[in-house]
C-alpha positions in Angstrom: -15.3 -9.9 -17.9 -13.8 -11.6 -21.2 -12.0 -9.1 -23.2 -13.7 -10.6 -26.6 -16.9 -10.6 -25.3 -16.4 -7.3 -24.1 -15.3 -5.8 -27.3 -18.2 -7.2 -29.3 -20.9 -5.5 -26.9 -18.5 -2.2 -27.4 -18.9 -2.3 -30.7 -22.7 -2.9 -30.8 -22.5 0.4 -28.4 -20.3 2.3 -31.1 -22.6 1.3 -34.1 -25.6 2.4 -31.8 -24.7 5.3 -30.0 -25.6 8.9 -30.0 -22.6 9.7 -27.3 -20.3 7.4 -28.4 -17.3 8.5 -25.7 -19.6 8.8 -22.8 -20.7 5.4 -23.3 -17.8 3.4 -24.3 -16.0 5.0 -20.6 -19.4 4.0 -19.0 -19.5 1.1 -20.5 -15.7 0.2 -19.1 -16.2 1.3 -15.5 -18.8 -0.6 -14.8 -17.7 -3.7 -16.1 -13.9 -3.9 -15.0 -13.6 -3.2 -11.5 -9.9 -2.8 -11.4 -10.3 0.0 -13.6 -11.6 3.0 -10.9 -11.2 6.2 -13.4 -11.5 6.2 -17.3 -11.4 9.2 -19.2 -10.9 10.2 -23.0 -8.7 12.7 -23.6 -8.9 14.4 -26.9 -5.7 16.6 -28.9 -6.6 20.1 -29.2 -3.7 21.7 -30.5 -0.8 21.5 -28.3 -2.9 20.0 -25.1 -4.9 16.8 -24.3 -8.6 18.3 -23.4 -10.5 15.5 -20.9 -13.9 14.8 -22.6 -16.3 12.1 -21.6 -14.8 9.9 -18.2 -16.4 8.1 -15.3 -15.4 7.2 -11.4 -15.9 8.4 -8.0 -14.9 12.0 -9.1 -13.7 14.3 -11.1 -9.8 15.0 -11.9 -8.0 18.5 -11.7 -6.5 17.3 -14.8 -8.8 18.7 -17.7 -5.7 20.3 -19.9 -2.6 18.5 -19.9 0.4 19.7 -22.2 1.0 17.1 -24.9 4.4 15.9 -23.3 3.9 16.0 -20.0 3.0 13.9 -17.4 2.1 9.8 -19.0 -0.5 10.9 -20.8 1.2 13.9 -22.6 4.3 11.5 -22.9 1.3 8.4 -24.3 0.3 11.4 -27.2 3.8 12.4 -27.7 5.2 9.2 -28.9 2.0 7.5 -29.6 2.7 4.4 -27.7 0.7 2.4 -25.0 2.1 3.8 -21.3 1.6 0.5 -18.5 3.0 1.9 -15.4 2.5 -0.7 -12.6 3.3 1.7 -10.2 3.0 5.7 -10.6 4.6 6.3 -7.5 8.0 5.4 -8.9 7.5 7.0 -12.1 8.2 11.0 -12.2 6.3 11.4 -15.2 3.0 10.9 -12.9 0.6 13.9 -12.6 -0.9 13.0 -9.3 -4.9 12.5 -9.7 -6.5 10.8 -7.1 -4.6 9.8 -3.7 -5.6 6.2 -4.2 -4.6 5.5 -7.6 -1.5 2.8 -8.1 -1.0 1.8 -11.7 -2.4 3.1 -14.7 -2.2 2.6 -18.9 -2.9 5.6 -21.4 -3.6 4.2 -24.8 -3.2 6.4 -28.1 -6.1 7.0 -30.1 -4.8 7.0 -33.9 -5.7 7.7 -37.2 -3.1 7.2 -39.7 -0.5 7.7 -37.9 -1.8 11.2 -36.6 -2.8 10.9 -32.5 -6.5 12.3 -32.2 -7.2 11.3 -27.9 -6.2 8.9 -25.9 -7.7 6.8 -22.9 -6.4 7.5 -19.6 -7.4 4.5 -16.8 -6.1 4.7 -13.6 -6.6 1.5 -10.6 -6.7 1.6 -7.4 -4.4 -1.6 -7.3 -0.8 -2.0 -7.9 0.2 -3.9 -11.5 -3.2 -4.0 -12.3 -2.6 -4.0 -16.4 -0.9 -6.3 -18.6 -0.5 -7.0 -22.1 -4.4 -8.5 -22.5 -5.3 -5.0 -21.0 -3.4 -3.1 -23.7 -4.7 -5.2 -26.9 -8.0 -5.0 -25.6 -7.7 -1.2 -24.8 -6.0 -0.7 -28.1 -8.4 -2.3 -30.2 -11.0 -0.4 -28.5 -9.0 3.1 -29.7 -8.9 1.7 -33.2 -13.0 1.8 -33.1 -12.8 5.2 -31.4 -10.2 6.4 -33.7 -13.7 6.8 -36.0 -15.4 8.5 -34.1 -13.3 11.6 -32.8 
């Protein structure tokens, strides 16, 4: 899938949507098979709650302590997290057995982190920088939204 094409039908689906998170993660699963799990994780206080996500099942992971793990580290510094391998980083919050590499993007709003997006793959290095602009200009639309 091209990333520009893809961010201009993600956008129609964020000007038309009712359930804007549930169909932007939709949207993203079934259109980038290297990406097996997608979730949006939104800041409730002091934890990352998992709202809308799509794959094969569902994670453990529902709460995570802002700072912990890659995604409470992602909404802790509010920076992209690429981790080509999560078996060599001790951050990693084991999800799914099959998972190898995974990027959590920040979802900002003046400087303030509202969610992020969580996407885990079933292959090894499976995200590079096109993945993170693409993924971050999709947070910039959801930053609206949440």
């Amino acid at each position: 899938m091209d990333y520009d094409i893809a961010l201009d039908e993600i956008s129609g689906i964020i000007s038309k949507s009712k359930n804007v998170l549930e169909d932007v993660v939709g949207y993203l699963y079934n259109n980038f098979g290297k990406y097996s799990w997608i979730g949006i994780y939104i800041v409730e206080g002091d934890n990352l709650i998992l709202g809308s996500w799509s794959g094969e099942q569902a994670t453990e992971h529902t709460r995570i302590p802002i700072g912990k793990g890659i995604c409470g580290s992602a909404a802790k510094t509010g920076k992209t997290e690429i981790i080509p391998d999560v078996n060599s980083d001790p951050r990693y919050l084991s999800c799914f057995i099959s998972t190898k590499s995974e990027i959590v993007v920040p979802i900002k709003k003046d400087d303030k982190i509202l969610g992020e997006i969580d996407i885990d793959s079933d292959v090894n290095d499976a995200f590079n920088s096109d993945d993170r602009q693409f993924l971050e200009k999709i947070a910039d639309m959801l930053s609206l939204h949440i």
